[in-house]
C-alpha positions in Angstrom: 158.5 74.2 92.5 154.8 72.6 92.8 153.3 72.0 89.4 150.2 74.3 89.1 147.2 71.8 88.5 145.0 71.9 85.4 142.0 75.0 85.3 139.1 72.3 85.9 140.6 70.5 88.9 141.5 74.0 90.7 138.3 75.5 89.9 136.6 72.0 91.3 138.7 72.8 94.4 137.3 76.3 94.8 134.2 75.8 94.6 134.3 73.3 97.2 135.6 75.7 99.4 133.1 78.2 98.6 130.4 75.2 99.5 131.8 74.9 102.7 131.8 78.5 103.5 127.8 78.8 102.2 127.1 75.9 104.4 129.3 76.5 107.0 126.3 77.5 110.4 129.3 78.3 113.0 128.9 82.0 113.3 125.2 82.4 111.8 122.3 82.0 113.9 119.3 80.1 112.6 115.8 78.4 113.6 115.3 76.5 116.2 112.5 74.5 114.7 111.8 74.4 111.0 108.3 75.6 112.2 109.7 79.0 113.6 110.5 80.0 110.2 107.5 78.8 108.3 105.1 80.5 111.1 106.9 83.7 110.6 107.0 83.8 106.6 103.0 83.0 106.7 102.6 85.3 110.0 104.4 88.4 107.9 102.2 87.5 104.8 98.6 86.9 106.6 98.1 90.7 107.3 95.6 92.9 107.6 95.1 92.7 103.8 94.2 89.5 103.5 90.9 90.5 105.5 90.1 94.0 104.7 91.4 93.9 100.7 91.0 90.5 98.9 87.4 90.4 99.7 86.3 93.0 98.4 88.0 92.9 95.4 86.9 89.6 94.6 83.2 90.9 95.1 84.3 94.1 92.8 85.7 92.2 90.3 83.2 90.0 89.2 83.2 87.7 92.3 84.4 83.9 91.8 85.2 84.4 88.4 88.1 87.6 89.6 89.7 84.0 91.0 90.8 83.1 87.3 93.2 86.7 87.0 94.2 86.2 90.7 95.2 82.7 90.4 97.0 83.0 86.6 98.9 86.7 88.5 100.0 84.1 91.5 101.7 81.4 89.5 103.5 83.7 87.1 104.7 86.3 89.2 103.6 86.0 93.2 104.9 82.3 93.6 108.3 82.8 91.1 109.0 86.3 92.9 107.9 84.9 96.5 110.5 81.5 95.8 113.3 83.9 94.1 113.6 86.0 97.4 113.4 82.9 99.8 116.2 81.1 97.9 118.5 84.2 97.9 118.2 84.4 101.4 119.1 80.8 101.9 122.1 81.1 99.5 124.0 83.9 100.8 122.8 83.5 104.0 122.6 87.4 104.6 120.4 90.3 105.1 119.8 92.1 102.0 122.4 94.9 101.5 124.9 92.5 102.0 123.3 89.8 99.9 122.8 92.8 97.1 126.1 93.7 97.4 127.6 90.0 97.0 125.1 88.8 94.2 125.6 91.5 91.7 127.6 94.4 93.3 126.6 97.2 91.0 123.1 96.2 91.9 123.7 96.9 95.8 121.9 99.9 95.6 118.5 97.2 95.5 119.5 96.1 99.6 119.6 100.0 100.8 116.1 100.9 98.9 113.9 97.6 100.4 115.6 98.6 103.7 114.5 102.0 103.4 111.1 101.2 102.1 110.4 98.7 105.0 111.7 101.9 107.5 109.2 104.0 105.9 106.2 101.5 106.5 107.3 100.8 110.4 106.3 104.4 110.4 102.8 104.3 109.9 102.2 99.9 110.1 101.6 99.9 113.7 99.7 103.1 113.8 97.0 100.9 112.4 98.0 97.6 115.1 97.7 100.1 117.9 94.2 101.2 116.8 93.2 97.9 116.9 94.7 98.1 120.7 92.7 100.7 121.4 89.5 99.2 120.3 90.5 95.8 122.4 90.3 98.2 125.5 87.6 99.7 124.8 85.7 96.6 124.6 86.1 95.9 128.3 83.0 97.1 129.3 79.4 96.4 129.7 78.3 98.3 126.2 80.6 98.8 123.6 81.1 101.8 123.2 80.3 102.1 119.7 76.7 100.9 120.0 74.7 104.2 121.0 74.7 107.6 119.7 74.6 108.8 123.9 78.1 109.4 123.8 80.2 112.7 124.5 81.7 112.4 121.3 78.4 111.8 119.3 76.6 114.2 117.8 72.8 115.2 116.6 73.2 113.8 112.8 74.4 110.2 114.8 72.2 107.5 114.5 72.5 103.8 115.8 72.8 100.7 113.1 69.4 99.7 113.3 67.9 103.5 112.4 65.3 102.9 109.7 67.1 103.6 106.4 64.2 102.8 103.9 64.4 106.7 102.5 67.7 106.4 102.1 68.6 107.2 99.0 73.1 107.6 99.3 75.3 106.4 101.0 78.6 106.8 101.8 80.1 103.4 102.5 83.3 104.0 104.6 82.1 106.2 107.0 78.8 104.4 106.7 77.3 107.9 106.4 73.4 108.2 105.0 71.8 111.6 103.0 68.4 111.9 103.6 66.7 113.4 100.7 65.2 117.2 102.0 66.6 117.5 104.8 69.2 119.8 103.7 72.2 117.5 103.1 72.4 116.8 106.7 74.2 113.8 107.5 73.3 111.5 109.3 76.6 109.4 110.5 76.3 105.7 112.5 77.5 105.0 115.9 80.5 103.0 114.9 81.6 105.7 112.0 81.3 108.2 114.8 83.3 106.5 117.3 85.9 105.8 115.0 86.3 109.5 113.8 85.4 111.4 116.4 86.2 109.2 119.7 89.5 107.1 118.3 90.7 109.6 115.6 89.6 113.2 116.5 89.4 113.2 112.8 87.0 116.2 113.4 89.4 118.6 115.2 91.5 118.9 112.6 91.3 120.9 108.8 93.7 118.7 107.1 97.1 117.9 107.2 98.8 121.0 107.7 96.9 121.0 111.2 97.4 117.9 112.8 96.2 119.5 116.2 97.1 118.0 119.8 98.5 114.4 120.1 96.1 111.7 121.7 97.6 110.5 124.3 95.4 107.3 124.7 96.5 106.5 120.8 100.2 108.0 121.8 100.4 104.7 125.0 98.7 102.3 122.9 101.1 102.9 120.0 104.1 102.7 123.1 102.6 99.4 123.9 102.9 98.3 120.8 106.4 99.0 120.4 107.2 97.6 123.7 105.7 93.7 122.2 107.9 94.4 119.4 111.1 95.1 121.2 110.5 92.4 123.3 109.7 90.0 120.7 112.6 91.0 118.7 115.8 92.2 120.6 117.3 88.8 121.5 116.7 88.0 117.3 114.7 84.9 116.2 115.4 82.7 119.1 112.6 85.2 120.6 110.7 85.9 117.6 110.3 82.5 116.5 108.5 81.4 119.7 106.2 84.7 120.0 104.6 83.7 116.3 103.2 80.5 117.5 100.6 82.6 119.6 100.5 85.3 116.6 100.7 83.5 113.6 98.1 80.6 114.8 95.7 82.7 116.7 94.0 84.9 114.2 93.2 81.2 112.6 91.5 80.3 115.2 89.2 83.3 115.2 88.6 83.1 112.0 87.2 79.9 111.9 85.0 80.6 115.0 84.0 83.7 113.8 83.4 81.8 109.6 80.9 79.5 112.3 79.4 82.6 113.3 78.8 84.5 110.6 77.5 81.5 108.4 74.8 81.0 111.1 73.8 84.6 110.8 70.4 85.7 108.6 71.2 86.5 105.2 74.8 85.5 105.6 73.8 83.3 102.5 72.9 86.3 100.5 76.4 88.0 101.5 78.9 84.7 100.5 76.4 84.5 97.2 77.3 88.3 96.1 81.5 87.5 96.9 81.5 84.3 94.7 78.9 85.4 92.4 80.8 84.9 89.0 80.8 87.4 86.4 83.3 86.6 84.0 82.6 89.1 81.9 84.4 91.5 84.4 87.6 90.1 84.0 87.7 91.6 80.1 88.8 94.9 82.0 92.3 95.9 82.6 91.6 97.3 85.9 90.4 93.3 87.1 93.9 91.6 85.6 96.2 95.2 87.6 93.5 94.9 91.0 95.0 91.0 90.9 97.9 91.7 89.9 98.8 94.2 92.9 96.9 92.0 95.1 98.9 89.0 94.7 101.7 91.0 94.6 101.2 92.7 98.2 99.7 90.2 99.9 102.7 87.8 99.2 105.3 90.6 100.0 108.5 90.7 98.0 110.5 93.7 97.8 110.4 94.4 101.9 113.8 92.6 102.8 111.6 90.1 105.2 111.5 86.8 103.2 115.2 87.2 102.1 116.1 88.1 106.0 114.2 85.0 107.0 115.8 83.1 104.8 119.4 83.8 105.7 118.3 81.9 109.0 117.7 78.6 107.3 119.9 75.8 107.5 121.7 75.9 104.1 120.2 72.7 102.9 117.0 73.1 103.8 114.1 72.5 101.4 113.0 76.5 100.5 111.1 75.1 97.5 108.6 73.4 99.1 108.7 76.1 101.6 108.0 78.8 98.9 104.8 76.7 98.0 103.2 75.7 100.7 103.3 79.1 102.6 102.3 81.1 99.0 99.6 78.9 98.9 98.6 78.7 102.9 98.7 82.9 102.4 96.5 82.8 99.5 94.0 80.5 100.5 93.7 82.4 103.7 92.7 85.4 102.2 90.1 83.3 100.1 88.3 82.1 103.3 88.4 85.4 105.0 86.0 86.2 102.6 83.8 84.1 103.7 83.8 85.3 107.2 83.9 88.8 105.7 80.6 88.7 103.5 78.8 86.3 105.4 78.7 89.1 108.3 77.8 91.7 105.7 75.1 90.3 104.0 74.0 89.8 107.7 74.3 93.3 108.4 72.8 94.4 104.6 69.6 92.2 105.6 69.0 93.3 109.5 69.4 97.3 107.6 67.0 96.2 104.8 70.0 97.2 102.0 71.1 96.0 99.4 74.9 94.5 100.1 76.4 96.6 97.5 75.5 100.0 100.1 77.5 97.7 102.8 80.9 96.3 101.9 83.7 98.3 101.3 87.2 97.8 102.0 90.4 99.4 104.2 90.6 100.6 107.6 86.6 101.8 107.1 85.8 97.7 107.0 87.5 96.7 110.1 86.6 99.3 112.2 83.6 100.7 111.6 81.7 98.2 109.3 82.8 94.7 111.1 82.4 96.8 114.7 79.2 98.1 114.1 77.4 94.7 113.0 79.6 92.9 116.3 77.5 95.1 118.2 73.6 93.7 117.4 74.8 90.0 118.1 74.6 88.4 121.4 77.5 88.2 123.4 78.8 91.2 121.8 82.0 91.7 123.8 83.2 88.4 123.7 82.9 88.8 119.6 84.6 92.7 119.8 87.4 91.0 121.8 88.6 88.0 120.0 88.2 90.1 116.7 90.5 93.2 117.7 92.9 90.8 118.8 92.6 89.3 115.8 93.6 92.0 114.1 96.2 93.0 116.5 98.3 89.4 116.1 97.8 89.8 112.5 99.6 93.1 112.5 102.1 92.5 115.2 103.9 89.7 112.9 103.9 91.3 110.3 105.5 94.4 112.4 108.0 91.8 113.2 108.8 90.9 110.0 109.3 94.8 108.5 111.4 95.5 111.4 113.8 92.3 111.2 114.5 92.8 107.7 115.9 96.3 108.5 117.8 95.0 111.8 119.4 91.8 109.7 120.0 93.7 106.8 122.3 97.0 108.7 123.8 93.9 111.1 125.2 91.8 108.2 126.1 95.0 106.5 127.5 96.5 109.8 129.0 93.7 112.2 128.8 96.8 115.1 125.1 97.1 115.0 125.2 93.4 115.2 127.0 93.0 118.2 124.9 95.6 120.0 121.6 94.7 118.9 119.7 95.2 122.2 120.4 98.6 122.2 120.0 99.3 118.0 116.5 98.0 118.6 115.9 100.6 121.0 116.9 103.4 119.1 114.9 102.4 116.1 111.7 101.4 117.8 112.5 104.8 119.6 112.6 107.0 116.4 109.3 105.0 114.8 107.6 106.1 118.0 108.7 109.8 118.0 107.6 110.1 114.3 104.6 107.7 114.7 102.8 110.6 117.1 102.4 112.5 114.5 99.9 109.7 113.3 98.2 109.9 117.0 97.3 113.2 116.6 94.1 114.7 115.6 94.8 115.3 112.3 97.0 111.9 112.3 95.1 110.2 109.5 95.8 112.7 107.3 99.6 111.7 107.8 98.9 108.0 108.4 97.3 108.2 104.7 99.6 109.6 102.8 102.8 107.4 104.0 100.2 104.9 103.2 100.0 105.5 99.5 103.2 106.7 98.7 106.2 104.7 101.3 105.7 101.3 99.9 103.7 101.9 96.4 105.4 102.1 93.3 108.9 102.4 95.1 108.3 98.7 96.3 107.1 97.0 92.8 110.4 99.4 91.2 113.0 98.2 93.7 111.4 94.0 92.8 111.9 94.8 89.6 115.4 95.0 89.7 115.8 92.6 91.9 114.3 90.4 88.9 116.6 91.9 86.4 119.6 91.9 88.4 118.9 87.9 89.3 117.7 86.7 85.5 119.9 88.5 83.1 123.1 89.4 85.1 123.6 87.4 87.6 122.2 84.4 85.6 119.2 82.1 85.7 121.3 79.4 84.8 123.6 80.3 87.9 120.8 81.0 90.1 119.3 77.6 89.6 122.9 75.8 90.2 122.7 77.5 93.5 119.2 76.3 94.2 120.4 72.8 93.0 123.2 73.0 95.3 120.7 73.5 98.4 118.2 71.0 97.8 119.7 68.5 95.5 117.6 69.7 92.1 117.2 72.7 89.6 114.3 74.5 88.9 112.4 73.3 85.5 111.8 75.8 82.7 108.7 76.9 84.6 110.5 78.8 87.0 113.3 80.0 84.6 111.1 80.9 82.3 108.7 83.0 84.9 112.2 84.7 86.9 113.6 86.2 83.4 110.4 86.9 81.3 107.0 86.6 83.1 107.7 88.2 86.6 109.4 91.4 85.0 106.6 91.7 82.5 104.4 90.9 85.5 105.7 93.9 87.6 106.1 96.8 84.6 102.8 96.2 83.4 101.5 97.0 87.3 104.2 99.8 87.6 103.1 101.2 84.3 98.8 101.0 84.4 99.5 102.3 87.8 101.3 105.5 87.0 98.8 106.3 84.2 96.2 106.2 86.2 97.4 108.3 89.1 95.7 110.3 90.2 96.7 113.3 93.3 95.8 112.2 96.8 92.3 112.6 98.6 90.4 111.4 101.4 86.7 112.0 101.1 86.3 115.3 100.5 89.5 116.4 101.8 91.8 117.3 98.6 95.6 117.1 99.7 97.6 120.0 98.7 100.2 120.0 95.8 103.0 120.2 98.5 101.7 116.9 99.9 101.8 115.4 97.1 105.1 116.9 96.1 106.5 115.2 99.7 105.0 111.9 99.1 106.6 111.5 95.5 109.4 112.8 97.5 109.2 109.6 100.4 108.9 107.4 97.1 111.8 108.8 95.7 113.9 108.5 98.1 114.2 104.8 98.1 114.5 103.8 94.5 117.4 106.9 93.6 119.2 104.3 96.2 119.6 102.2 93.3 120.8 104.4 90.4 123.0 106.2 93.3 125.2 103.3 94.8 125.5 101.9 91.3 127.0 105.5 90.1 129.0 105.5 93.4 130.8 102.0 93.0 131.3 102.9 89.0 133.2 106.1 90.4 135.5 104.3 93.4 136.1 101.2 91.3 139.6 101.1 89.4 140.4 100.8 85.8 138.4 101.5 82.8 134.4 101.7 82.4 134.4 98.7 80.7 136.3 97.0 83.3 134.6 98.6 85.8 131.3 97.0 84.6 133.1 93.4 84.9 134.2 94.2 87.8 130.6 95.4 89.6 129.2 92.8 87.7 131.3 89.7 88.8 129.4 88.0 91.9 131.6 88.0 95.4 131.9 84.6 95.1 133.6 84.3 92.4 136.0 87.1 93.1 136.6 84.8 96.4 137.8 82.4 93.9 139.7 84.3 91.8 141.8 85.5 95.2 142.0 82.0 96.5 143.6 81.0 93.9 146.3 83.5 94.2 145.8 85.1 90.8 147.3 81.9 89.3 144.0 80.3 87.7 141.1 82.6 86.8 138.1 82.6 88.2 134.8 81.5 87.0 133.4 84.8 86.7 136.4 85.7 83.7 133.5 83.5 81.7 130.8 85.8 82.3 129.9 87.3 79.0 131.8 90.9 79.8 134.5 89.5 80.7 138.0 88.8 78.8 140.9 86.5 79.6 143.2 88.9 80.1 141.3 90.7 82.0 141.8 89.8 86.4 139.0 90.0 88.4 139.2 92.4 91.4 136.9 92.7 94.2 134.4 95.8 94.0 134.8 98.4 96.2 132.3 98.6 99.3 129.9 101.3 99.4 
């Protein structure tokens, strides 16, 4: 009989076998350039954010001095998070209920609740990418549309942007909506906010959301269209995909810098940059500064979605995802910084041509880019030309991000279930065909009222509770020390203390303190006047909920179906797949590495958790 070698030299062996299967390319797909994958990670984190939000928070928050919370929120818990997910992806070379499931087994649950979460966003994500479609149409022509108050949809109280205002004494700044002192609370409404409410929305038609009212159909094709780019981009996988974000990843760049030109040469585009950079670092003594910079940093970078980790599983096994992590962390962030720039230089245009004061003029959210940007494209020269390359601006910036929402899901159920995989043309089609079936319900007249709600509750707190397990699960079960070996065997070095030190402490104290300020100061949803009812509230919480119980519920579900004692259960569901790979390639002769973990026992074998 063959002697049985000694523990360390069998183990040596198994791992190399397990390195060989982690870098082993023959049945995964992955980039075709290094450049595919870089353009889609910054393509899916440049949104529509990174225009409509950072800005004005920066001016809210005490201007260039709100730069000192953001920046110290990015390196301790964007950055570390943003790196964690990119190198998990890499690792294990899956999407992420699979990569869930084989990291830390009990912790599975964390693959189905990101997968759901990004499914709930596709629902109402290119609502807003197909209103931006709309308003690209609408620009062919030889007046936009949004200009005069001689419309159909206009009404009395409507008033064009340059109406004299020097009475005005309120004003309402997303709708861009003035009172006029005596005149019995009339109000009077721009062009732009009109066209957006009453032409594009319908807003008007409908008494809240228990009467959405007749579907558009204009919103209802340009939503179809929409759809139709993603399929397209996406059904043949990132051989497609990857060569579609070269056109929308690099071209809202482009505009912005033509339109930065613009803006800067506009009057009183100096008094606009002056009030976003402005500092006031006595604003950054509030809570509410460090949590707006906090969830900032945190959205705009975009853990918790599945996306980065699905990327990911496309790199080449050795490839460098550390200097990846960092330079498109940083490209996204400093992006958002000079959209601010084109942002406010317009505004203070716009605040000087009105004879306002700036603070009456910027806002933030759907009201900036579509009513507030719109309305001051329409007083410069060459107006169309402007109103075209900015809508489709915006609609490049959504669509890869659309694309990056919908691949997570698509990798995630195809690693998980080879089937899907195999027939991926026609999954695609059934999932972009049940968005668009429940995404009319956002095209009809009282759509907004839907479109808002998904908004504040589908991705929320769900989102910042699933990333928080992913960091507990990662740090203190799975194992810094373990995760950084891994790292070290991709690129050839560890991580220094900085990044261990932020991946077990600073990034989970990073997201409770956001997850806890924020649920203390919730408050029930509203949308200018329009209080939703206790019901829609009671759904919403509902569409939150949904997601995380995923957690608690698989990990319940594999305790259950997994032999042998609770104890050894927890070693069990606890032991990553790897090592139980080990531990069964070596024929139950030599233990596995995982028999170390701290759980574990020596006499106790290490099985392979039961798939759920």
């Amino acid at each position: 009989m063959t002697s049985i070698p000694v523990v360390a030299s069998r183990k040596f062996k198994l791992q190399k076998i397990m390195d060989v299967q982690m870098t082993s390319t023959d049945d995964r797909e992955t980039w075709g350039k290094k450049v595919d994958f870089l353009l889609s990670v910054i393509g899916f984190a440049v949104d529509l954010a990174n225009v409509w939000r950072f800005p004005y928070l920066c001016y809210k928050n005490g201007g260039g001095a709100f730069l000192v919370p953001y920046c110290l929120m990015l390196v301790i818990g964007g950055i570390p998070l943003f790196y964690m997910e990119l190198a998990l992806g890499q690792f294990n070379r899956k999407g992420a209920i699979t990569c869930w499931g084989r990291l830390c087994p009990l912790f599975k649950g964390i693959g189905y609740a990101v997968v759901l979460i990004a499914f709930y966003v596709d629902f109402y994500y290119n609502v807003i990418i197909a209103w931006a479609l709309r308003f690209f149409f609408a620009s062919f022509t030889d007046m936009l549309p949004w200009t005069t108050c001689d419309n159909p949809w206009n009404t009395p109280l409507c008033r064009p942007f340059d109406f004299p205002t020097q009475n005005i004494t309120e004003f309402n700044r997303t709708d861009m909506v003035k009172t006029i002192p005596g005149a019995d609370n009339n109000r009077f409404a721009s062009a732009a906010a009109e066209y957006f409410n009453r032409a594009i929305l319908e807003l008007h038609q409908s008494k809240g959301l228990h009467d959405l009212g007749a579907i558009k159909w204009d919103m209802a094709l340009c939503l179809l269209a929409v759809y139709v780019i993603c399929y397209f981009s996406l059904w043949k996988g990132i051989s497609t995909s990857g060569k579609v974000v070269w056109f929308t990843a690099l071209f809202p760049y482009a505009v912005l810098l033509i339109l930065l030109v613009r803006g800067i040469t506009l009057p009183g585009s100096a008094q606009g940059i002056k009030y976003y950079l402005s500092p006031n670092f006595s604003a950054i003594g509030s809570a509410e500064v460090w949590v707006d910079a906090a969830t900032q940093v945190f959205f705009s970078l975009g853990p918790g979605f599945g996306v980065l980790l699905a990327y990911a599983s496309y790199n080449k096994y050795h490839n460098n995802v550390y200097k990846d992590a960092i330079l498109t962390s940083v490209i996204n962030c400093a992006t958002s910084f000079i959209a601010g720039f084109v942002i406010f230089s317009v505004l203070g245009y716009m605040a000087h041509a009105a004879g306002r004061p700036i603070q009456e003029v910027a806002t933030e959210g759907p009201g900036l880019v579509f009513i507030v940007y719109p309305a001051a494209i329409a007083t410069m020269p060459g107006s169309i030309f402007w109103a075209l390359i900015f809508f489709m601006m915006l609609l490049t910036l959504g669509l890869d991000s659309s694309f990056g929402g919908s691949e997570a899901i698509i990798t995630a159920l195809s690693d998980e279930f080879p089937r899907i995989g195999r027939h991926r043309e026609i999954f695609v089609a059934c999932l972009f065909s049940l968005y668009f079936l429940v995404g009319l319900a956002s095209c009809s007249q009282g759509g907004f009222y839907f479109f808002h709600l998904l908004d504040r509750y589908a991705a929320g707190y769900s989102m910042l509770v699933a990333v928080f397990f992913e960091a507990i699960a990662v740090s203190w079960i799975y194992g810094t020390q373990r995760f950084c070996d891994d790292i070290k065997d991709m690129i050839g070095f560890a991580p220094g203390l900085y990044w261990r030190f932020c991946w077990k402490f600073a990034a989970p104290v990073f997201l409770l303190f956001i997850i806890v300020y924020g649920l203390l100061g919730y408050e029930p949803l509203s949308y200018e006047d329009y209080v939703y009812p206790a019901w829609a509230n009671v759904l919403g919480w509902t569409i939150a909920g949904s997601s995380v119980i995923m957690i608690p519920a698989v990990a319940i579900i594999k305790i259950i179906m997994t032999p042998g004692s609770f104890v050894k259960r927890i070693k069990i569901l606890t032991t990553p797949w790897r090592d139980t790979q080990m531990g069964t390639q070596a024929n139950g002769v030599v233990q596995s590495e995982s028999n170390q973990h701290r759980l574990a026992t020596p006499e106790t074998p290490v099985q392979s958790p039961v798939e759920v």
